[in-house]
Backbone as CSV, one residue per row, in Angstrom:
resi,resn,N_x,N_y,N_z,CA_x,CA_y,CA_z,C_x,C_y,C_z
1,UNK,-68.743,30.860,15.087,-67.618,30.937,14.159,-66.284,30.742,14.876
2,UNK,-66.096,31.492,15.873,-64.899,31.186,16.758,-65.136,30.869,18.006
3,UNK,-64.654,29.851,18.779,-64.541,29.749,19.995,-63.382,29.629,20.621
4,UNK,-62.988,30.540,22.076,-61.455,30.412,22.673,-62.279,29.933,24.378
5,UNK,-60.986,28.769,24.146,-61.562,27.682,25.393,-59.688,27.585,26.760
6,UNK,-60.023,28.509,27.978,-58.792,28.932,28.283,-57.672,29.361,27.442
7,UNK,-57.594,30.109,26.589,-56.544,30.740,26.180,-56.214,31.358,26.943
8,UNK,-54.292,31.016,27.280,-53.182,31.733,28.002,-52.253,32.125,27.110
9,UNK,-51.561,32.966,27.159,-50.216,33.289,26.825,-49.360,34.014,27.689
10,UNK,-47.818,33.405,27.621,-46.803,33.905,29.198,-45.864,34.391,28.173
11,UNK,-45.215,35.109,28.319,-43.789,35.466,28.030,-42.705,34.865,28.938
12,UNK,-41.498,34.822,28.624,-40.486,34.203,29.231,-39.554,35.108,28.948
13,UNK,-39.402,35.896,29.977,-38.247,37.176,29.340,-37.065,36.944,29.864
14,UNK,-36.087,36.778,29.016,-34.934,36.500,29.239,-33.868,37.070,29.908
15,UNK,-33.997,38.456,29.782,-33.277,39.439,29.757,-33.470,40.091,31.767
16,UNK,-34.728,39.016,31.869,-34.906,38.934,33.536,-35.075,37.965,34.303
17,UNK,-33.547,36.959,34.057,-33.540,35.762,34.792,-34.856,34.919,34.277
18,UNK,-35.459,35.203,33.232,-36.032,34.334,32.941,-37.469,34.188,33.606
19,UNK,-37.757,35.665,33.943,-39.195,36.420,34.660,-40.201,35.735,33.784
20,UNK,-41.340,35.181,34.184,-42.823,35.078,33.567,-43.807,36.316,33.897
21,UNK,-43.577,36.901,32.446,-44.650,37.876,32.759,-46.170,37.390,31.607
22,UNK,-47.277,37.121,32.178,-48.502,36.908,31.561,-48.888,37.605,30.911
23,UNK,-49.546,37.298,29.551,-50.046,37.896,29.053,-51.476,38.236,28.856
24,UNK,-52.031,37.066,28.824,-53.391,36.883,28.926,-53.607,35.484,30.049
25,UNK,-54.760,35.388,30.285,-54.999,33.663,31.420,-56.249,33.453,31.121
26,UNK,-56.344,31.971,30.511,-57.723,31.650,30.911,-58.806,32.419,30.407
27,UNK,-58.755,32.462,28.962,-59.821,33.811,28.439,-60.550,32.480,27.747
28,UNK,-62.066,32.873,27.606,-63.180,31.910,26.823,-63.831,32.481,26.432
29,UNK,-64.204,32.628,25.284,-65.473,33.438,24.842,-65.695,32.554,23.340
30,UNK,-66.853,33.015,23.443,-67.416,32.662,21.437,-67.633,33.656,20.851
31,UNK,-67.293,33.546,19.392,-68.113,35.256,18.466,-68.758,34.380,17.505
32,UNK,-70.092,34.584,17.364,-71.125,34.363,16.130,-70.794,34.961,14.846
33,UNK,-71.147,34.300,13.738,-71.456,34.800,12.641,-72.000,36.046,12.424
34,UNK,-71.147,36.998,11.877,-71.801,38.928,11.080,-71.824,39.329,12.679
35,UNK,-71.088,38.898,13.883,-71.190,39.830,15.248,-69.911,40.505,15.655
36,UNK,-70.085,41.871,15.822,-69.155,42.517,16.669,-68.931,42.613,18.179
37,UNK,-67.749,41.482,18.363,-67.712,41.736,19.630,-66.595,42.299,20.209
38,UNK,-66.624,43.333,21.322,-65.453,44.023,21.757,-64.650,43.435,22.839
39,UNK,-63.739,44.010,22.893,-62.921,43.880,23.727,-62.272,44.731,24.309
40,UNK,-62.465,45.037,26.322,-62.607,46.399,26.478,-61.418,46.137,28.490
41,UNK,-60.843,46.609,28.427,-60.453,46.911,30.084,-59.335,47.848,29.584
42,UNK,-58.325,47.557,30.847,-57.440,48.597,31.252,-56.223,48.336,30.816
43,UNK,-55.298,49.564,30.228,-54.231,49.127,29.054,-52.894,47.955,29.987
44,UNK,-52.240,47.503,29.215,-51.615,46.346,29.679,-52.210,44.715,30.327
45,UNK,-53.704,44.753,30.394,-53.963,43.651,30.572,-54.129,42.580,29.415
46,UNK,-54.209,42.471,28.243,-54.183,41.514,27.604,-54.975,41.657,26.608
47,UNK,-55.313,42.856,26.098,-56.527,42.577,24.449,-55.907,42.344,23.374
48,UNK,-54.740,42.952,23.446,-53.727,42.852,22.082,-53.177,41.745,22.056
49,UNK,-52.670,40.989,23.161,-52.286,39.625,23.241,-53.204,38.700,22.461
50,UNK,-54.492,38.844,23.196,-55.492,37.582,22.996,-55.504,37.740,21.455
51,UNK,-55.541,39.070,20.348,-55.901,39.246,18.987,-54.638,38.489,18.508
52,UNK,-53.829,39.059,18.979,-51.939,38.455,18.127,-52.321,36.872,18.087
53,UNK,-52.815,36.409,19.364,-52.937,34.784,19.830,-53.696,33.861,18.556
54,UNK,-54.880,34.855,18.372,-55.750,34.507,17.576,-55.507,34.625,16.098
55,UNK,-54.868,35.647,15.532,-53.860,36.095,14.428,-52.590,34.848,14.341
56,UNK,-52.268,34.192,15.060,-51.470,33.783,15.459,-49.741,34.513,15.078
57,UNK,-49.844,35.665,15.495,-48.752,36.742,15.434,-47.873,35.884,16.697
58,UNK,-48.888,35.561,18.073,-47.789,35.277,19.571,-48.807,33.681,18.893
59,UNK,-47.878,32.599,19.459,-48.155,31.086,19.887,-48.528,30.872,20.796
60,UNK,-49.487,30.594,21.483,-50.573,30.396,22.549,-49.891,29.272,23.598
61,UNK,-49.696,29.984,24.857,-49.061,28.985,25.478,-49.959,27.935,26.020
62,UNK,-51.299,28.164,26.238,-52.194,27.105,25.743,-53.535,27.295,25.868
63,UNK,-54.651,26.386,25.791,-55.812,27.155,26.032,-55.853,26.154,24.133
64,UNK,-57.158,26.600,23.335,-57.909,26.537,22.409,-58.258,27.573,21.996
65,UNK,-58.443,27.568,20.228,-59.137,28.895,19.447,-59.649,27.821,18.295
66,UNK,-60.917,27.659,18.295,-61.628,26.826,17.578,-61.864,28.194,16.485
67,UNK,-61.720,27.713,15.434,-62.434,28.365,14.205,-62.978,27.380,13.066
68,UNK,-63.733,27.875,12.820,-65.153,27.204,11.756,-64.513,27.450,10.198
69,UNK,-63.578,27.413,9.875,-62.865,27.679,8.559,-64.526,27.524,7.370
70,UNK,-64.004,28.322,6.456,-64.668,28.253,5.206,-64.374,27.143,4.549
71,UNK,-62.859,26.946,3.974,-62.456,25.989,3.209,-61.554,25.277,4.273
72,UNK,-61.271,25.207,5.383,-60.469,23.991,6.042,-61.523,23.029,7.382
73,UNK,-63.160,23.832,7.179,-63.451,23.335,8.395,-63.136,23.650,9.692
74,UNK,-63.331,22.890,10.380,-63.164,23.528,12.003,-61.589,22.898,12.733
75,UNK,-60.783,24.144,12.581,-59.770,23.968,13.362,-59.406,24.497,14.572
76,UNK,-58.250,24.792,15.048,-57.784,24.774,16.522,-56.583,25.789,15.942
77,UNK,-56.352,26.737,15.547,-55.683,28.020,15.355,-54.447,28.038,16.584
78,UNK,-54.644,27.711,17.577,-53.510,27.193,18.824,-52.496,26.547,18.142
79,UNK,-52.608,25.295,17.392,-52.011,24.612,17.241,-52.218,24.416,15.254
80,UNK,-52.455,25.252,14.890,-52.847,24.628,13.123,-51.328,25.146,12.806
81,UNK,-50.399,24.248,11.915,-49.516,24.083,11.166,-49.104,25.933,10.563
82,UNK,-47.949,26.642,10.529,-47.576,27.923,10.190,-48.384,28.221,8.918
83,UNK,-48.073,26.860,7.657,-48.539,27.676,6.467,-49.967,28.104,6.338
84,UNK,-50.669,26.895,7.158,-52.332,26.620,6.495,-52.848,27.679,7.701
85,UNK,-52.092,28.565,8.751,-52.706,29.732,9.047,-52.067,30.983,8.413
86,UNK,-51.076,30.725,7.494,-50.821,31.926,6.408,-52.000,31.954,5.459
87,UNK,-52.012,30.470,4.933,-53.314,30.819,4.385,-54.547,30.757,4.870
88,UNK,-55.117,30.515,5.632,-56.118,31.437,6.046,-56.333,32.666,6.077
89,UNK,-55.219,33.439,6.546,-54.982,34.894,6.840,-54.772,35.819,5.176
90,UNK,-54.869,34.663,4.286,-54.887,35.234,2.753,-56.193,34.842,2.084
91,UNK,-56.686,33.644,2.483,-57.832,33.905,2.037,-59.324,34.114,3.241
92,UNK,-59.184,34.142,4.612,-60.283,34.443,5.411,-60.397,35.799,6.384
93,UNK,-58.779,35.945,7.091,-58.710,35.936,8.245,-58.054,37.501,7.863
94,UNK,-58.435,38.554,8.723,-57.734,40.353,8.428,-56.876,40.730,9.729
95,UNK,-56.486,41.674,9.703,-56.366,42.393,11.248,-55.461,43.788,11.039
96,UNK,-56.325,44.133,11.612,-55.796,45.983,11.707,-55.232,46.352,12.876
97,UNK,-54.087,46.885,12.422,-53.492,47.548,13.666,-53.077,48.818,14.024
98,UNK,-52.420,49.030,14.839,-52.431,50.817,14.852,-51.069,51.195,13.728
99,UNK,-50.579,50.576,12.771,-49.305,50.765,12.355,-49.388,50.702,10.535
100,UNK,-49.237,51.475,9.797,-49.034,50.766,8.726,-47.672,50.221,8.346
101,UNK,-47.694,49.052,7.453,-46.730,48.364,7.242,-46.732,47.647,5.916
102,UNK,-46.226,48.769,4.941,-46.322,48.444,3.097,-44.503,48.548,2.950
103,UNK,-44.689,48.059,1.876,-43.256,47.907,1.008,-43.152,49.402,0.146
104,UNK,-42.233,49.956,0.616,-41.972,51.340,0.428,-41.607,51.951,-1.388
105,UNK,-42.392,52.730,-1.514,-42.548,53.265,-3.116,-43.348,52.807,-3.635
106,UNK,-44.702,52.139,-2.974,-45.564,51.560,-3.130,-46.927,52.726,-3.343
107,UNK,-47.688,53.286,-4.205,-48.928,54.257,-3.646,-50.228,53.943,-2.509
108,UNK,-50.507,54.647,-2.107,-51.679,54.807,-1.429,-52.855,53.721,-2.448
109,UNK,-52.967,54.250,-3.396,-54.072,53.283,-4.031,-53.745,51.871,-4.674
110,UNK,-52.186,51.702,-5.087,-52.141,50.222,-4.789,-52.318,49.708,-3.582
111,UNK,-51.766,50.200,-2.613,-51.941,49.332,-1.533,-53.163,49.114,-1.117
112,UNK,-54.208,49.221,-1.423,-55.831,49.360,-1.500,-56.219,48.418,-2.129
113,UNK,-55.828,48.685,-3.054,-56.204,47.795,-4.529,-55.777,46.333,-4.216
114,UNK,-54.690,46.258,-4.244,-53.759,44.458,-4.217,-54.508,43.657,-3.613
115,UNK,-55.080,43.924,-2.455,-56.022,42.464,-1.976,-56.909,42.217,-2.338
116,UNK,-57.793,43.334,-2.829,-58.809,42.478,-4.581,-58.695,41.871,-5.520
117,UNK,-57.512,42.051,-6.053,-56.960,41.406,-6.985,-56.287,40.163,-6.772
118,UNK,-55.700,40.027,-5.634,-54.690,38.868,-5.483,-55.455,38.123,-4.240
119,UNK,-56.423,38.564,-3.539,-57.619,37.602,-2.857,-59.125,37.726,-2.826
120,UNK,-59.749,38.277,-4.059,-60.914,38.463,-4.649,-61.140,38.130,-6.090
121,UNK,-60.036,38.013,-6.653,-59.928,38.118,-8.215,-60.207,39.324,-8.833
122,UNK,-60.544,40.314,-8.339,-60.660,41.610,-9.411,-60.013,42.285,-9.870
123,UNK,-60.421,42.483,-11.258,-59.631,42.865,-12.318,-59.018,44.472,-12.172
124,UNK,-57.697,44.771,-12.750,-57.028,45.615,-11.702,-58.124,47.394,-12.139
125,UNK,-58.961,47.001,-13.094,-59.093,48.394,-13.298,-60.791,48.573,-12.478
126,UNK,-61.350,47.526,-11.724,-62.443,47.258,-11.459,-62.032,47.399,-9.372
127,UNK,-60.459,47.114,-9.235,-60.036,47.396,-7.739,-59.597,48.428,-8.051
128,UNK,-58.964,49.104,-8.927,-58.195,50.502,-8.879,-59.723,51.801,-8.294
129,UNK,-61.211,51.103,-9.236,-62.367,52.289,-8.573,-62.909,51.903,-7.457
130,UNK,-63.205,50.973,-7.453,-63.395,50.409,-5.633,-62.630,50.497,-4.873
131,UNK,-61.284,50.983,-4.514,-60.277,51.070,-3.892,-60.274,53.067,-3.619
132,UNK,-60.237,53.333,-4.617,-60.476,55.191,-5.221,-61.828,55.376,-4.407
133,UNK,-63.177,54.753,-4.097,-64.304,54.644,-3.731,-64.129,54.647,-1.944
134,UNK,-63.353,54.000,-1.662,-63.319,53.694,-0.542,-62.150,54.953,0.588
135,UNK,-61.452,55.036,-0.251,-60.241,56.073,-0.010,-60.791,57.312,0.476
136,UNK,-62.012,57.754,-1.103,-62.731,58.740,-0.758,-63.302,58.947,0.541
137,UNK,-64.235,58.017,0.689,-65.236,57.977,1.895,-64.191,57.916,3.174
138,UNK,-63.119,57.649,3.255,-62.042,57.577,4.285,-61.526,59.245,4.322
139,UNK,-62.424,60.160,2.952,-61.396,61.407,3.520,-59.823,61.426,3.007
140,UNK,-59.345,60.882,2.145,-58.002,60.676,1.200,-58.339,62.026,0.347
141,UNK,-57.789,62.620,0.224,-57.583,63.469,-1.111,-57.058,62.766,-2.005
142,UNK,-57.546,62.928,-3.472,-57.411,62.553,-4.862,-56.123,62.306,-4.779
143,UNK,-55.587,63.317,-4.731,-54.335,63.861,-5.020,-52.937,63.103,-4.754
144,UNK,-53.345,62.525,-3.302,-52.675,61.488,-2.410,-52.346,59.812,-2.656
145,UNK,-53.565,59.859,-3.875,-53.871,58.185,-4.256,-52.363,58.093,-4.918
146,UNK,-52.113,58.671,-5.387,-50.403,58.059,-6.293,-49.257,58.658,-5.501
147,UNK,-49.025,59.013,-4.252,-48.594,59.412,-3.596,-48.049,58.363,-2.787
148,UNK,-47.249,58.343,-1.714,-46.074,57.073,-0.998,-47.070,57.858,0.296
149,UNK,-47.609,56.525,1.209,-48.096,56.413,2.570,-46.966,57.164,3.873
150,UNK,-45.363,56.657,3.336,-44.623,57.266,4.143,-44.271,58.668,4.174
151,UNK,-45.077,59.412,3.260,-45.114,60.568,3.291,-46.464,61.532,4.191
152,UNK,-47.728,60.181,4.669,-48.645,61.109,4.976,-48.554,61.184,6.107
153,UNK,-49.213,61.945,6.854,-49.838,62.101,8.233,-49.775,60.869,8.739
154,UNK,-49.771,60.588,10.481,-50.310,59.161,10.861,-51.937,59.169,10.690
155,UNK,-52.759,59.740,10.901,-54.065,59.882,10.068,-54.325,59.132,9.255
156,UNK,-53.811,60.001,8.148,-53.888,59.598,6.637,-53.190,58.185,6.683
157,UNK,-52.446,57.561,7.224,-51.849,56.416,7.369,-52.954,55.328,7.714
158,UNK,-53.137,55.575,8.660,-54.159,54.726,9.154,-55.187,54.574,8.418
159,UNK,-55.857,55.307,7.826,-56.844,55.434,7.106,-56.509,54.525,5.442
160,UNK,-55.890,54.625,5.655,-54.961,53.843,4.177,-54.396,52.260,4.977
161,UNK,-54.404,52.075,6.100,-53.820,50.710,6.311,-55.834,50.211,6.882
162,UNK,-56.913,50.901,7.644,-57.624,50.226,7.219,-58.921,50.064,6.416
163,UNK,-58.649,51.064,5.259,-59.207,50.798,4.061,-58.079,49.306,3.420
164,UNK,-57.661,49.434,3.156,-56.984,47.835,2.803,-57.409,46.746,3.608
165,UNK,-57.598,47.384,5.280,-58.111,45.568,5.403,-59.533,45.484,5.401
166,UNK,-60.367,46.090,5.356,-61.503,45.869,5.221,-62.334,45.835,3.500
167,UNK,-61.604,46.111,2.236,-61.844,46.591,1.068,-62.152,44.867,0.813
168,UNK,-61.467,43.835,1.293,-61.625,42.575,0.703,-62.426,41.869,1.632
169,UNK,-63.394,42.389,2.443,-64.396,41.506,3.106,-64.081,40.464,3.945
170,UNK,-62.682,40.590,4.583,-62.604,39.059,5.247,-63.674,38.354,6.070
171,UNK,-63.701,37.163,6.048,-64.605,36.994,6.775,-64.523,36.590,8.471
172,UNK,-63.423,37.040,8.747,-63.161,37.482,10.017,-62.036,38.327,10.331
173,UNK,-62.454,39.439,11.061,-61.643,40.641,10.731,-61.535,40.889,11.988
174,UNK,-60.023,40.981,12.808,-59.644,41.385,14.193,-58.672,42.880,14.583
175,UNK,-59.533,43.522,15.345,-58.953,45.109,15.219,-58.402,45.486,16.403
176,UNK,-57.336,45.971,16.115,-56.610,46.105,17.394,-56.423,47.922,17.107
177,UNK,-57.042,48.318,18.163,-56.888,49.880,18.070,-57.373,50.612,16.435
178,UNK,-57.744,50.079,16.178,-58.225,51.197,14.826,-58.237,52.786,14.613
179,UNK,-59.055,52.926,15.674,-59.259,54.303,15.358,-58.093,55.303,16.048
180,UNK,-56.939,54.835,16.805,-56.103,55.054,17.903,-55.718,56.388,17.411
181,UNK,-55.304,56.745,15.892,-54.598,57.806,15.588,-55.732,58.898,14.724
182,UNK,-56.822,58.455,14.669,-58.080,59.475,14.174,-58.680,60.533,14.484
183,UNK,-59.370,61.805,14.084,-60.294,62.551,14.750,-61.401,62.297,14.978
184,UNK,-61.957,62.794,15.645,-63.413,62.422,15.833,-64.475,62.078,14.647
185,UNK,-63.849,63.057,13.647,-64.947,62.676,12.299,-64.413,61.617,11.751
186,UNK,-63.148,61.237,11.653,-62.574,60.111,10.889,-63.004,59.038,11.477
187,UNK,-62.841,58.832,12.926,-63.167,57.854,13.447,-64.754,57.512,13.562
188,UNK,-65.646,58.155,13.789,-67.187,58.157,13.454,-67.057,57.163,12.233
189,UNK,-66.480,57.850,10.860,-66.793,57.117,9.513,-65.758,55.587,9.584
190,UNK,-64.857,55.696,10.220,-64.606,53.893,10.461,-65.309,53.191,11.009
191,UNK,-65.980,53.867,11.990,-67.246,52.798,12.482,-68.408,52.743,11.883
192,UNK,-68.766,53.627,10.898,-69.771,53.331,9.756,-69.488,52.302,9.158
193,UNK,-68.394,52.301,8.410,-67.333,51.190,7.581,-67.777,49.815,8.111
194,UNK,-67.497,49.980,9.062,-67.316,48.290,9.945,-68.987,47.857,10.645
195,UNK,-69.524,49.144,10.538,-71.131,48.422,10.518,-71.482,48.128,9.606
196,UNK,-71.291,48.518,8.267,-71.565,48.155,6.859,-71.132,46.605,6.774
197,UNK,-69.704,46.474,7.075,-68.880,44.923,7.004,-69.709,44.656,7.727
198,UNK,-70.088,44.455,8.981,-70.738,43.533,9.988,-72.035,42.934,9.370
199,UNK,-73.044,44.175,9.094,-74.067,43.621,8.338,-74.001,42.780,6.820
200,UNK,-72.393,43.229,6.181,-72.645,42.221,4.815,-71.857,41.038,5.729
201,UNK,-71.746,40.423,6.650,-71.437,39.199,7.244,-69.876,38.889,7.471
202,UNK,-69.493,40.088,7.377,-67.962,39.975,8.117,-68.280,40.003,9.586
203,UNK,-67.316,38.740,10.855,-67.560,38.546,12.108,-66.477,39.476,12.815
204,UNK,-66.240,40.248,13.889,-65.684,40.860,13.936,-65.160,41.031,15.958
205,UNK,-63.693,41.130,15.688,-63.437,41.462,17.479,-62.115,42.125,16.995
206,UNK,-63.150,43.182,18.110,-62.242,44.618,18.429,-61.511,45.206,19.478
207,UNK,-60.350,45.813,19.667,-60.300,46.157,20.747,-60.408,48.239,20.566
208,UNK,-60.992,48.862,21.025,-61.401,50.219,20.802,-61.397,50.810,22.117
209,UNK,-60.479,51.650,22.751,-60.303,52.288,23.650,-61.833,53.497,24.240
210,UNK,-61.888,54.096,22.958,-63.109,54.901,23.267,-64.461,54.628,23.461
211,UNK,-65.075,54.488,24.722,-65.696,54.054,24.921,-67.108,54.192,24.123
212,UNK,-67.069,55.823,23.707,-68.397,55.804,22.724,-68.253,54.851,21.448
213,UNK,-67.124,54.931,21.146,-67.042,54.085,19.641,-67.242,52.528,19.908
214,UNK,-66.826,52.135,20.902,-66.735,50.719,21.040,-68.456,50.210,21.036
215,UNK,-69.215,50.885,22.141,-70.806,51.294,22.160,-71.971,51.178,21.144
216,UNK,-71.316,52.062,20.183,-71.861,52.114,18.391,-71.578,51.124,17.410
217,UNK,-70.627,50.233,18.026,-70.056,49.069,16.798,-70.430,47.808,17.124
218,UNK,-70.071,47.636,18.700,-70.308,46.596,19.165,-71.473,46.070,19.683
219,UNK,-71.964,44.431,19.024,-72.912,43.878,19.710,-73.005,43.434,21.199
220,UNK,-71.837,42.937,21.389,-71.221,42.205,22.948,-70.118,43.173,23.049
221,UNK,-69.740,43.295,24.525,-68.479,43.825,24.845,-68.012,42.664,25.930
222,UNK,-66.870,42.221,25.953,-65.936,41.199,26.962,-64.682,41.642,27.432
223,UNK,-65.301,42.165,28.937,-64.194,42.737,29.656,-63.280,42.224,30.484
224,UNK,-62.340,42.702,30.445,-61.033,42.223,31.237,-60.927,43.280,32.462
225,UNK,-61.182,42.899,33.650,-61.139,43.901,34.872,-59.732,43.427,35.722
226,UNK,-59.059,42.270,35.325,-57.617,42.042,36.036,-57.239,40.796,35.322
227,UNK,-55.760,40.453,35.895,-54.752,40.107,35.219,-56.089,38.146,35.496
228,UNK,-56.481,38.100,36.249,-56.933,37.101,36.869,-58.719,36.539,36.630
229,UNK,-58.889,37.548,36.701,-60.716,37.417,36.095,-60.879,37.909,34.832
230,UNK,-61.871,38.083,34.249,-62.454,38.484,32.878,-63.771,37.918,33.229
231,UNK,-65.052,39.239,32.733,-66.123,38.905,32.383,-66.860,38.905,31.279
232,UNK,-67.348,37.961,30.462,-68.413,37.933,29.855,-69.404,39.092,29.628
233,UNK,-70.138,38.928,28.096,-71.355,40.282,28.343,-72.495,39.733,29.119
């Protein structure tokens, strides 16, 4: 489904004569169809880069990211045109991060709801219980669903930014820290979540600090041991 063939990304920081600091070098890997693969080393070397790269959040200073599109076929995500990777990212492509980021006065259960409706087609009273369904099993109190996100816990936040990205099945879903702000029980049941997605054929790369969780989710793990090597599983 995806292949990255040398992907680099440098920064050019300005603010230091114009310092190159790297972000990632020379990363290659493939992820199969319905596979979780991780992504695992030591903080500041490059996992969040390579996801943004692939998200195309950062522009790849070069290297390849082949993807197998549903409806565009097989492109090069490095280089595919701004809009036609907006849309992808509306109708294929997810990514979770450690942050939520909704339009404020918005509830907990719309923000759940909206990507069924506006990239699944479901009808709003058919996402309002599948959305309520999912919240639950995340540990939301009832109570909270009509409630403003900027009022909860970072917990409860998180738990509400990724029940939304996973409620619409993308079919490739990239996680950057997920469970970062969870307890142990919360985080257990996100990785239930995302074995459920994996097996209904969502493809999946993660980056998960804890090593037991990463263990339980992931099929492959692809480590980064320096700024300069990276190994393969």
């Amino acid at each position: 489904m995806l292949h990255l063939n040398r992907l680099s990304k440098h920064f050019n920081v300005h603010i230091l004569d114009g310092k190159i600091i790297q972000g990632c070098e020379g990363i290659s890997f493939e992820l199969n169809p319905g596979e979780f693969l991780g992504i695992s080393g030591p903080s500041g070397i490059g996992k969040s880069t390579i996801l943004k790269c692939i998200y195309r959040t950062y522009l790849p200073s070069s290297g390849e990211i082949w993807y197998n599109s549903l409806f565009n076929g097989k492109v090069n995500l490095a280089t595919l045109p701004d809009h036609e990777v907006i849309n992808l990212r509306q109708k294929e492509i997810g990514y979770i991060s450690q942050f939520l980021k909704v339009i404020p006065r918005v509830s907990a259960l719309e923000i759940v709801t909206e990507p069924l409706i506006f990239r699944n087609g479901s009808s709003p009273a058919q996402a309002k219980q599948r959305a309520a369904a999912l919240l639950e099993r995340l540990n939301i109190p009832a109570k909270l669903y009509d409630a403003y996100p900027a009022t909860f816990s970072g917990g409860e936040q998180q738990r509400v930014n990724i029940a939304r990205a996973i409620i619409w099945k993308p079919r490739l879903l990239l996680l950057d820290e997920p469970t970062a702000s969870l307890d142990k029980g919360s985080s257990r049941m996100v990785v239930e979540l995302l074995k459920e997605l994996s097996e209904q054929g969502t493809s999946m790369i993660g980056v998960i600090h804890q090593q037991e969780l990463l263990e339980m989710v992931a099929d492959r793990v692809y480590t980064l041991t320096a700024k300069s090597e990276h190994h393969g599983p």
